[in-house]
N, C-alpha and C positions, 0 to 999 in steps of 0.2 A: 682827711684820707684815712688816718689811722685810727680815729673815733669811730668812723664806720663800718673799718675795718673788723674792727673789735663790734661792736652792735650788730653786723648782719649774722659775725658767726655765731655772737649768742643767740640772737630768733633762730638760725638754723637748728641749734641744737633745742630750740625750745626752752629757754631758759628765762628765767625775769634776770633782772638786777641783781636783787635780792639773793633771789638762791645762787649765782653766778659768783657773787660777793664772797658769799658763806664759805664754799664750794673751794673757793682761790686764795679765801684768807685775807682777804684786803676788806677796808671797809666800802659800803656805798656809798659814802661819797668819794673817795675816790675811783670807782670805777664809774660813776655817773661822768665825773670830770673828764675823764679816759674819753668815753664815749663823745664828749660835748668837742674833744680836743685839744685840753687844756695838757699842761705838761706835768707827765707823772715820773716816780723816779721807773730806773731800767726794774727795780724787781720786783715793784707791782707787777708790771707790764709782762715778764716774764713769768710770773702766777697765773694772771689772768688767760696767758698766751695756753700755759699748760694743759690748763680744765680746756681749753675752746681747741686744743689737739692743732695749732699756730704752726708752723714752719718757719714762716717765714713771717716777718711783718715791717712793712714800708716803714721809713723813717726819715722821709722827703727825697733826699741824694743818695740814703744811706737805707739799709735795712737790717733787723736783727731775724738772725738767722738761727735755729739749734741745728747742732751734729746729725749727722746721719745713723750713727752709730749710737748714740746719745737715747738712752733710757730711762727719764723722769717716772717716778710713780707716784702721782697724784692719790695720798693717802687719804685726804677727806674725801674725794670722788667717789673711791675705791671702796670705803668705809660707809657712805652714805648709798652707794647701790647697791651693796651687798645686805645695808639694815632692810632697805627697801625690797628687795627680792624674797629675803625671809619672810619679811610682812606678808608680801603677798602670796607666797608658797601656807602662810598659817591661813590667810584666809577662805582659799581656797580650798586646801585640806577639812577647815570648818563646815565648809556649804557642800562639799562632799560626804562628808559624814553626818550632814543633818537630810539630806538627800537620800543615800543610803540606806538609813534609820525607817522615813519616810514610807519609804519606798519595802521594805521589809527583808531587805538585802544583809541588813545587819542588825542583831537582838538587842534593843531597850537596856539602858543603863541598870534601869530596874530587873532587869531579866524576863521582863514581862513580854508576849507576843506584839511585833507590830500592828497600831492602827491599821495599815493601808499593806494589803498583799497586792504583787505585781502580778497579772495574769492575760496573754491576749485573750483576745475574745475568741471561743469554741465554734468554728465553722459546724453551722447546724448540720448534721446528719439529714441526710435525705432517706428516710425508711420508706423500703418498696415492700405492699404486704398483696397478696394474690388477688385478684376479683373476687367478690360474694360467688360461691357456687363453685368456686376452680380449688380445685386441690393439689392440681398436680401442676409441678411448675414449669421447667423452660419450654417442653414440649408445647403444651397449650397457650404459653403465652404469645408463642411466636405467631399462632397463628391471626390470633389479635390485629385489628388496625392501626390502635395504639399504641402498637409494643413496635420495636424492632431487635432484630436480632444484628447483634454485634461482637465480632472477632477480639478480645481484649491484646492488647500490647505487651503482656509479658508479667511476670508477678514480680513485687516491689520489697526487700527485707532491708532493713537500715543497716546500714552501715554494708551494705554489701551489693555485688552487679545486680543490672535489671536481668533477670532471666527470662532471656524471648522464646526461650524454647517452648515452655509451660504459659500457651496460650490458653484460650477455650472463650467459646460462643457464649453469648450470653443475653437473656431477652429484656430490656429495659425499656422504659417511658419513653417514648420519640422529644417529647417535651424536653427530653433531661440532657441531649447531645444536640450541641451548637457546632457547626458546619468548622470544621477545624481540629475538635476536640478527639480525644483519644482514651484509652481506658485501659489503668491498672490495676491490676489484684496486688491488695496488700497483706501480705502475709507476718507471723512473727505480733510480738508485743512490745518491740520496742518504739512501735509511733502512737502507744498509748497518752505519751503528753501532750500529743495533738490531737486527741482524740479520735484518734481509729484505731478501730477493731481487728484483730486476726481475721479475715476476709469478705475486709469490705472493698470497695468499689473506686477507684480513684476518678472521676473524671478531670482530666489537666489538659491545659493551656500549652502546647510545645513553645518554648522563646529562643528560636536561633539565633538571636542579638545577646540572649542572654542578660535581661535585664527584668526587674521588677521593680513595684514600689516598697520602703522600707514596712515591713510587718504584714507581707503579703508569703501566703503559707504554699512556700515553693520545695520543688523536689531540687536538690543541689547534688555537684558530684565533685569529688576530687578523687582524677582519676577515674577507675570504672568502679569505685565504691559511690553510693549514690545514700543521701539522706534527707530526711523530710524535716524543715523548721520553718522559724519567720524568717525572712529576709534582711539584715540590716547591712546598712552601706554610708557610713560615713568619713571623713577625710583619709581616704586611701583602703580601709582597712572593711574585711568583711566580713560576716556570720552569718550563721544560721541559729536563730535563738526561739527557746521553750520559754514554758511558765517560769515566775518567778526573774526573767532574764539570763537564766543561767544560759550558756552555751552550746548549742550541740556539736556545734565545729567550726573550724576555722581555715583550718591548710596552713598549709608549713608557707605560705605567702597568699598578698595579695590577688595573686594570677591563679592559684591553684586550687579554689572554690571556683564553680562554676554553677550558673543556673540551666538547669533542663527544663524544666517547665514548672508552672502555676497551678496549681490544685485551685479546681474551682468550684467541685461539691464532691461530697463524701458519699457515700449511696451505699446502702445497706440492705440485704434482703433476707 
């Protein structure tokens, strides 16, 4: 009863013999004996009892009991998790910082440029250039079979509201608007690291679920300031991230980034 006692708590806790042994300061064989049921003194038993966090433990009629109140500090335990915790805090700080490096987040011991620059991939610009013969643009284009004319949704500045006031018609490819889609003018130079222009052309995806895939180049808003990045979403935490990985923003929480919609081509004229 009390061998097994002792044996199931150590598999709970994952432990062999061996490191169990170590651990409590008794040798293996007597805690092998312990386990088998042979008779040990009380303070093996109370070592062993310590490391396995024991209460109580049967002793046929009788059982050995610690205080309620009663606060052992299992110094090899204590000393043995803590080597082990720093191990692992070094080795992960190492595979971060060779990652890093990599990655070109952080400059070469040598002070040399990274091998490897981060950069997503530049969603192609869609350039709209007039028919052979047409000089003059929205007027004639409208009239076109190919063309349609389209009300845009409001013009787009980073880090600031969509402004719906500042509409305006506009004639584009029929080809280029999918049943859904919508259309922003983007104004200003700060969505140059996504590569668009002072006024180009937004065609976007609205997402009332407000959702995308990671590295998918969405307009985000916290609050009624609205910004253009990738999208990242992982365990809890969220961005909106440029070249390099650097950040364009975050929100003072989880909840307070929001996706508006999916840029799904750039369009140029």
């Amino acid at each position: 009863m009390l061998g097994e006692t002792v044996r199931q708590a150590r598999i709970k806790k994952n432990l062999t013999q061996a490191r169990l042994a170590k651990l409590a300061g008794v040798s293996r064989r007597h805690l092998a004996a312990l386990e088998k049921g042979a008779n040990v003194s009380v303070n093996i038993l109370q070592r062993v009892a310590n490391v396995l966090e024991l209460t109580e433990i049967p002793l046929g009629d009788l059982s050995l009991r610690s205080q309620e109140n009663e606060r052992n500090v299992n110094v090899p335990l204590l000393t043995d998790t803590i080597r082990e915790a720093r191990a692992e805090a070094e080795r992960a700080q190492a595979i971060l910082s060779r990652a890093e490096s990599l990655l070109g987040l952080r400059e070469a011991s040598n002070g040399t440029t990274p091998l490897i620059q981060v950069a997503f991939p530049r969603m192609p610009v869609r350039r709209i250039t007039p028919p052979p013969g047409i000089t003059v643009g929205v007027d004639i284009l409208r009239e076109r079979p190919d063309y349609a004319e389209i009300e845009t949704a409001g013009e787009i500045r980073h880090g600031e509201p969509i402004d719906e006031t500042k509409r305006e018609k506009v004639a584009i490819p029929q080809s280029l608007l999918e049943d859904g889609e919508i259309i922003f003018r983007a104004r200003g130079d700060g969505l140059r690291d996504q590569g668009i222009e002072d006024g180009d052309l937004l065609v976007v995806e609205l997402r009332a679920r407000g959702r995308a895939a990671n590295g998918e180049l969405v307009i985000g808003r916290i609050g009624k300031q609205v910004f253009v990045g990738r999208w990242w979403q992982k365990h809890g935490q969220k961005a909106l991230m440029s070249n390099g990985l650097s950040e364009v923003t975050v929100g003072r929480s989880a909840r307070s980034l929001k996706i508006v919609a999916a840029i799904n081509q750039i369009v140029r004229m």
